[in-house]
C-alpha positions in Angstrom: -20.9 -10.4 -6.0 -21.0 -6.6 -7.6 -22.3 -5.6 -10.8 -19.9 -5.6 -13.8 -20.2 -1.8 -13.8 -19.3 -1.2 -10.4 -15.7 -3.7 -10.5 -15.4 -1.3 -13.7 -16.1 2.0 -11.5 -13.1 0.0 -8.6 -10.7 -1.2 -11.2 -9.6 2.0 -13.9 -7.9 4.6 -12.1 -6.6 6.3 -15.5 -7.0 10.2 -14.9 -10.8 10.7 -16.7 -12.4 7.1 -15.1 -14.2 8.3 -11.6 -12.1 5.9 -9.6 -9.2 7.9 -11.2 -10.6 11.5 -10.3 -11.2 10.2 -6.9 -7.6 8.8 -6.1 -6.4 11.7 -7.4 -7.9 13.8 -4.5 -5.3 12.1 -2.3 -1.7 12.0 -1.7 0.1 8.6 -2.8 3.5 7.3 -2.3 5.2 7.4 -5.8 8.6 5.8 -4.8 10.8 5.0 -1.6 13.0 7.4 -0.8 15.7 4.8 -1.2 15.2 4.7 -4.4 16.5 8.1 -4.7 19.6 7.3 -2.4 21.7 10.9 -2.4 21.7 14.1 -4.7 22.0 14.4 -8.4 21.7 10.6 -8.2 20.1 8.6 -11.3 16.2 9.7 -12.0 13.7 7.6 -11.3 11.1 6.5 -13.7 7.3 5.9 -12.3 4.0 5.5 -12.8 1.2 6.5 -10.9 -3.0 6.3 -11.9 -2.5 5.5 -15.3 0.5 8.5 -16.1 4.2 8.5 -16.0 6.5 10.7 -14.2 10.0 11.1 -13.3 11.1 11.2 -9.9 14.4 13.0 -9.0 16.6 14.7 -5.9 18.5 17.5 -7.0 22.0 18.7 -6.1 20.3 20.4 -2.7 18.6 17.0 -2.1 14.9 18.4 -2.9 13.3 15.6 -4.6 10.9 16.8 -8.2 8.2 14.9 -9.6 7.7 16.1 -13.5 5.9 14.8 -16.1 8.3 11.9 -17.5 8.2 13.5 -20.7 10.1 16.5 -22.0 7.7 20.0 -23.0 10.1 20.4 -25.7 10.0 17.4 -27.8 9.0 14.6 -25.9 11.9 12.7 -24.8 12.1 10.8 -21.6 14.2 12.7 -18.7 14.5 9.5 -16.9 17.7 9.2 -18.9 18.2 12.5 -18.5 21.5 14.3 -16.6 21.2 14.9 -13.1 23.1 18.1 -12.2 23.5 21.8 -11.1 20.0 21.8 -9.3 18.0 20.5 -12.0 17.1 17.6 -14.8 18.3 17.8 -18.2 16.9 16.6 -21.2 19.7 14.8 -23.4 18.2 15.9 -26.3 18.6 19.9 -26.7 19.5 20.2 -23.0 16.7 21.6 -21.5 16.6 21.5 -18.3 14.3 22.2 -15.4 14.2 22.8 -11.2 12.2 20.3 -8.8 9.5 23.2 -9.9 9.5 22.8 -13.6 11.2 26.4 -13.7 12.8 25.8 -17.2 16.6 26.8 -16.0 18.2 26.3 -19.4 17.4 26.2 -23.0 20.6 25.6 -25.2 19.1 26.1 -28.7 17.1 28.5 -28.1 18.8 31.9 -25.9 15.5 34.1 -25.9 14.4 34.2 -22.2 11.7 35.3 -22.5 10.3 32.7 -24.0 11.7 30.3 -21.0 10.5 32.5 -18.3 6.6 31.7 -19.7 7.1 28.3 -19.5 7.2 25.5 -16.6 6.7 22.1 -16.9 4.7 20.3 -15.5 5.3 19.7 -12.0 3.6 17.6 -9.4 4.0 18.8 -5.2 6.8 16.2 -3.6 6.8 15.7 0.1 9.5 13.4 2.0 8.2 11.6 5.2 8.3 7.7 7.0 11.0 6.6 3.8 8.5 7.5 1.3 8.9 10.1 -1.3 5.1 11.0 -1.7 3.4 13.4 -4.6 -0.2 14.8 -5.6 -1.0 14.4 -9.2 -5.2 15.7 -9.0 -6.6 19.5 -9.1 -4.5 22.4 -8.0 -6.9 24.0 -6.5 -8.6 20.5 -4.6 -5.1 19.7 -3.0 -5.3 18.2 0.9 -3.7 18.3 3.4 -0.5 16.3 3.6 -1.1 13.7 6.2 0.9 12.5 8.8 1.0 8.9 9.7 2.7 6.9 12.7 5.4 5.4 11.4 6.4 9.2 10.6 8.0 8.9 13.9 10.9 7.2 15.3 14.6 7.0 14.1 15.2 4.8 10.7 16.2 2.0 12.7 12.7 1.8 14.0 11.1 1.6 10.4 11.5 -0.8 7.3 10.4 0.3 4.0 9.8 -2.2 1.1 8.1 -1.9 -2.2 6.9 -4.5 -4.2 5.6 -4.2 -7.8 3.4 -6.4 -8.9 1.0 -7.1 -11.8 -2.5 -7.2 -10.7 -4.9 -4.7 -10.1 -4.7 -3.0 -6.3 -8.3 -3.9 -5.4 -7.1 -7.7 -5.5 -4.0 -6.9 -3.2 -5.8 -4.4 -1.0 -9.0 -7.0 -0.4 -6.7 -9.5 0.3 -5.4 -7.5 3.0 -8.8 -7.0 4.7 -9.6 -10.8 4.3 -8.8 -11.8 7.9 -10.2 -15.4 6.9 -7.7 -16.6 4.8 -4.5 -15.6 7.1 -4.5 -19.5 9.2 -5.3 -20.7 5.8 -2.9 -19.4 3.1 0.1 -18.2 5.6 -0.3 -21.7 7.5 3.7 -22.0 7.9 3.7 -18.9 9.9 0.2 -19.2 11.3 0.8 -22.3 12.1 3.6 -24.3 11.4 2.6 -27.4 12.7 -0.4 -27.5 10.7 0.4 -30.8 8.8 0.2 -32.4 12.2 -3.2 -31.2 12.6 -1.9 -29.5 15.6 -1.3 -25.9 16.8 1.6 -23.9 17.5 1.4 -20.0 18.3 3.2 -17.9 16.6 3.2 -14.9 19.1 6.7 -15.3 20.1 7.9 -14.0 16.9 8.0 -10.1 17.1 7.5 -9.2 13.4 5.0 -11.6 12.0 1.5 -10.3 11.3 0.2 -13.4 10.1 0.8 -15.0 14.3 -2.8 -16.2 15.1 -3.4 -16.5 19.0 -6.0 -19.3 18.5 -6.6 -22.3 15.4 -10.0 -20.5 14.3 -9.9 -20.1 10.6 -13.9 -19.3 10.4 -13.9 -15.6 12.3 -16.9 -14.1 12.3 -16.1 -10.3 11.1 -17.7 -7.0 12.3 -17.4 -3.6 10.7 -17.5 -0.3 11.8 -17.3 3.3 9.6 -15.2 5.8 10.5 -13.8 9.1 9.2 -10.9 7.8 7.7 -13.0 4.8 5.8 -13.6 2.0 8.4 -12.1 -0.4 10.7 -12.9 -4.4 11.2 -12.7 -6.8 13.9 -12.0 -10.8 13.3 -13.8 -12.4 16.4 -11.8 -16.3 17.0 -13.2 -18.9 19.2 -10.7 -19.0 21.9 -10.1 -21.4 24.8 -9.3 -18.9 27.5 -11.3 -17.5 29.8 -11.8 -14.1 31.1 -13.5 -13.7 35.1 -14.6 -17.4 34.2 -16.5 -16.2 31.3 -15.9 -17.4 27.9 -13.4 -15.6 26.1 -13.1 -14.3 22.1 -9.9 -13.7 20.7 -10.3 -10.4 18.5 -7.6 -8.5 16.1 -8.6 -5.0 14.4 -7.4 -3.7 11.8 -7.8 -0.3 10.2 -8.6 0.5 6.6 -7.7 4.1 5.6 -9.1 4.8 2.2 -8.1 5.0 -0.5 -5.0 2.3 -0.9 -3.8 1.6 3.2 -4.6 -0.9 6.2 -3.0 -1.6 9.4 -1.9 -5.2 10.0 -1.0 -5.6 13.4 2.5 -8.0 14.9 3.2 -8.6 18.4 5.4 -6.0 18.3 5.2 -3.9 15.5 2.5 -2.5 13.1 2.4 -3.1 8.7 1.1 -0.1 7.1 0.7 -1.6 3.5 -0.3 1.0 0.8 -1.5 -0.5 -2.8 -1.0 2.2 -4.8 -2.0 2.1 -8.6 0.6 2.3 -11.3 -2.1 1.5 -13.8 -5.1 -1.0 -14.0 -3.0 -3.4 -14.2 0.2 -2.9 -12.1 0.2 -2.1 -8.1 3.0 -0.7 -6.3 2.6 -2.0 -2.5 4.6 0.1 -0.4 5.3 -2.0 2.8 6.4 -0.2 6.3 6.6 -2.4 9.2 7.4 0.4 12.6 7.3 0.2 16.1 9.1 1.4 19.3 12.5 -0.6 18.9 14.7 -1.8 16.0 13.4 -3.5 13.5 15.7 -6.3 11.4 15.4 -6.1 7.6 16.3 -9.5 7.2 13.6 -10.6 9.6 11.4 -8.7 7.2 12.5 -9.9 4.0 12.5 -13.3 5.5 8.8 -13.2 6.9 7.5 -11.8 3.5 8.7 -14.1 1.4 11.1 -11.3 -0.1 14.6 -12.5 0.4 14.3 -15.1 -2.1 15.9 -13.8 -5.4 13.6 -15.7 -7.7 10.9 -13.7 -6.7 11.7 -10.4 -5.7 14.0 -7.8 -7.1 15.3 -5.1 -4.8 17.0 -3.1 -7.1 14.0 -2.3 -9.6 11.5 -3.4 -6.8 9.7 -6.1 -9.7 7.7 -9.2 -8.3 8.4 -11.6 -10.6 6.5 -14.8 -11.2 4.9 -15.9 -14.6 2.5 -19.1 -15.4 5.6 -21.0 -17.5 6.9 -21.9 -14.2 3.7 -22.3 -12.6 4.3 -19.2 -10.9 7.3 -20.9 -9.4 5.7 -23.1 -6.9 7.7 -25.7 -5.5 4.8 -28.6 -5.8 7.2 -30.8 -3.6 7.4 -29.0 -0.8 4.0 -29.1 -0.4 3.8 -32.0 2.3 5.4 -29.4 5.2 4.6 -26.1 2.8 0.7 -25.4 2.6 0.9 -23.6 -0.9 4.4 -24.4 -1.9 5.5 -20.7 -1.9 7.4 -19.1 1.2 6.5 -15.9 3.4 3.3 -13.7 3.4 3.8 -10.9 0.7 5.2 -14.0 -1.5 2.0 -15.8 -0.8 -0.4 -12.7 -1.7 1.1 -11.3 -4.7 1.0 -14.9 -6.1 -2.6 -15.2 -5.2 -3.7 -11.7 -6.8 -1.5 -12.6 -10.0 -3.4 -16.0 -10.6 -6.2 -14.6 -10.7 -5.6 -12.0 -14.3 -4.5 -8.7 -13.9 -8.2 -7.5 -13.7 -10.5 -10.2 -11.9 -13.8 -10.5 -12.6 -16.1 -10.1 -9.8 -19.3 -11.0 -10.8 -19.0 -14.7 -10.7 -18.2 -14.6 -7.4 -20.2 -16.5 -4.4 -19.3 -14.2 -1.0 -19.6 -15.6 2.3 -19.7 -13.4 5.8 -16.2 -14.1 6.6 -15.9 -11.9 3.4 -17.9 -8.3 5.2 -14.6 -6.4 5.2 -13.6 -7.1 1.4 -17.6 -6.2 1.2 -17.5 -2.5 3.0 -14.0 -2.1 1.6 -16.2 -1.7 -2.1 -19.0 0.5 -0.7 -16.5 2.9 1.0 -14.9 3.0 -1.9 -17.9 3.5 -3.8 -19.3 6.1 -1.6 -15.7 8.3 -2.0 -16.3 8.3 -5.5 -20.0 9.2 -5.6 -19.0 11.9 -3.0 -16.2 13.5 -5.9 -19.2 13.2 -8.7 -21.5 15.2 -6.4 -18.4 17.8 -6.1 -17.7 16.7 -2.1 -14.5 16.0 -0.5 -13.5 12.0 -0.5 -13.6 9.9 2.5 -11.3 11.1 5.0 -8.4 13.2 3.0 -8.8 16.0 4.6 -7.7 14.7 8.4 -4.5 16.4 9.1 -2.9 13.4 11.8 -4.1 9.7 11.0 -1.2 8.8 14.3 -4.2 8.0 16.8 -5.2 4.9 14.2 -3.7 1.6 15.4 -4.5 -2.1 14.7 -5.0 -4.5 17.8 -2.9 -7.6 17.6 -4.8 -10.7 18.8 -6.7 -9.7 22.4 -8.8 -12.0 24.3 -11.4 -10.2 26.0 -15.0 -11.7 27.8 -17.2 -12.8 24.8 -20.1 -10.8 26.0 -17.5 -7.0 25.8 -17.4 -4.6 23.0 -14.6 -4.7 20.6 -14.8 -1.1 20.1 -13.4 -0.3 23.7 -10.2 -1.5 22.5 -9.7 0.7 20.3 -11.8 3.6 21.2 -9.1 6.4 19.7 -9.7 4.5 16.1 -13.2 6.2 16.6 -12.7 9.9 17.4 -14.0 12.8 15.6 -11.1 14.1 14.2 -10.1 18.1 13.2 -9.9 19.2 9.9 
């Protein structure tokens, strides 16, 4: 349980909140770059920590990030004319480069008065399908990172974003909740589970919720690191290791402020819950790894391919309360929850409980440490901005040595850590 003022300190990101000056001192995706599919195409409108912003790729293909609101008279440029290198307001025509350099001002012809104005303009940077922006101080700007999944051809990568209402600290704590994955996600931890057997789900390449073992009580250990931290879920396992007793571990890495690692057999989820307000998250999903990766397989695993729920033109989760969050009660006898595929499963979770839940009443267990150090971390970044100190880890250059560790037996009596010793390395500024 926390304090009502801390879940306030976690929960408002708007741009004078401390939460709000802190995740502004990172870099955040804003929108997939196919949502911005080739140049002059239709602007995008987005949100991002409590402001709104339009998104664009100009006639060159340079993508702009602008305030969404005209500097002239305050009319939306997401319905504004891409064209000729620039935005236009439909308005009086204003229009302005990916650099709010006003280009043109139809009613009024005095340059001078153009050439002292820009609007405001946010730095854009294209990497890993993402089209990613920073909105905080000019003159506290980091480094643009560069993650793994960076690398590789498209065919190797899968991008996905899901918008969803409910505060990002519900989604992002139930992706460090290791306990609940053989629980909630039985049909794909599991799918025998309403024969009180076990099946392993290991086989299938792409699915992070695959459990090697039927231990739905881990016990969890947590580790600091520059980046924020990194968590191992210990399972009971029945193998053995030099005729010891064996553990079945799986790690996976939290990189503050809004991203984890969820390791697959084969591939590794980099989930990012970014804020579009208090009350709306925009989970940019990217599953990568070293051969091609099926969409459909994707879609399918996550619950996504099912129109009802998602909608991959505008990228909206939908589900509301009049249709019980459209769970099929019936199926329950071979479906655990009545819903179908892991990101269906967790934005419905983190919906039913209110856009903003309350955290005091509360009653925390150990199997919930990570959720735990994933609020003092958090914490601790913002205290560090207050006393005028760089956050938690936005200053490493090359996050590409961080890896998750998919389910690993190893000797109950060895160190987790020496799995995944380069999780742990002093890293350059």
């Amino acid at each position: 349980m926390i304090s009502a003022a801390d879940n306030e300190t976690l929960t408002r990101v708007g741009p004078s909140t401390p939460m709000g000056k802190t995740m502004r001192r990172y870099w955040h995706p804003i929108c997939t770059s196919e949502q911005l599919p080739h140049p002059d195409c239709d602007p995008l409108r987005a949100k991002l920590l409590g402001e709104d912003f339009v998104v664009f790729r100009d006639t060159q293909g340079k993508v702009g990030v602008l305030d969404e609101y005209c500097m002239h008279r305050g009319v939306s440029l997401a319905i504004g004319r891409v064209e000729g290198g620039g935005i236009r307001c439909l308005y009086h025509g204003w229009k302005f480069a990916v650099d709010g350099t006003i280009m043109e001002t139809p009613n009024h012809a005095d340059k001078c008065f153009s050439e002292k104005l820009k609007a405001p303009s946010y730095p854009a940077h294209e990497a890993g399908g993402l089209i990613w922006t920073y909105i905080g101080p000019k003159d506290k700007q980091p480094v643009f990172q560069k993650f793994p999944f960076f690398e590789g051809g498209d065919e190797n990568r899968v991008v996905l974003r899901i918008n969803t209402h409910a505060n990002y600290l519900q989604l992002f704590e139930g992706g460090v909740d290791s306990s609940h994955v053989g629980i909630l996600h039985s049909n794909l931890a599991n799918p025998t589970w309403m024969h009180d057997t076990f099946t392993s789900m290991v086989e299938e390449d792409y699915n992070p919720g695959a459990l090697s073992v039927p231990d739905n009580c881990p016990s969890l250990e947590c580790e600091d690191t520059e980046y924020g931290y990194h968590y191992v879920a210990k399972r009971k396992a029945a193998q053995q290791i030099k005729g010891q007793k064996g553990v079945s571990i799986r790690v996976t890495p939290v990189i503050l402020p809004t991203c984890r690692i969820i390791p697959a057999p084969a591939f590794q989820f980099f989930v990012f819950e970014v804020p579009q307000n208090d009350e709306w998250t925009s989970t940019y999903l990217l599953c990568h790894g070293p051969k091609a990766v099926s969409r459909a397989d994707i879609l399918r695993i996550m619950g996504l391919d099912d129109e009802r729920f998602w909608d991959p033109a505008t990228c909206q989760f939908n589900a509301i309360w009049a249709d019980r969050l459209g769970q099929n009660r019936a199926a329950m006898k071979q479906s655990w929850t009545g819903f179908s595929g892991i990101e269906q499963e967790d934005a419905i979770l983190a919906i039913s409980m209110g856009p903003i839940v309350n955290r005091t009443k509360e009653h925390l267990v150990p199997a919930d440490s990570a959720v735990m150090r994933l609020r003092k971390r958090l914490l601790e970044a913002v205290s560090m901005v207050e006393k005028g100190e760089e956050p938690i880890g936005n200053e490493i250059p090359d996050l590409c040595h961080i890896k998750a560790l998919v389910d690993t037996v190893i000797d109950v009596n060895d160190d987790w850590r020496e799995q995944v010793m380069s999780n742990r390395e002093k890293l350059a500024a």
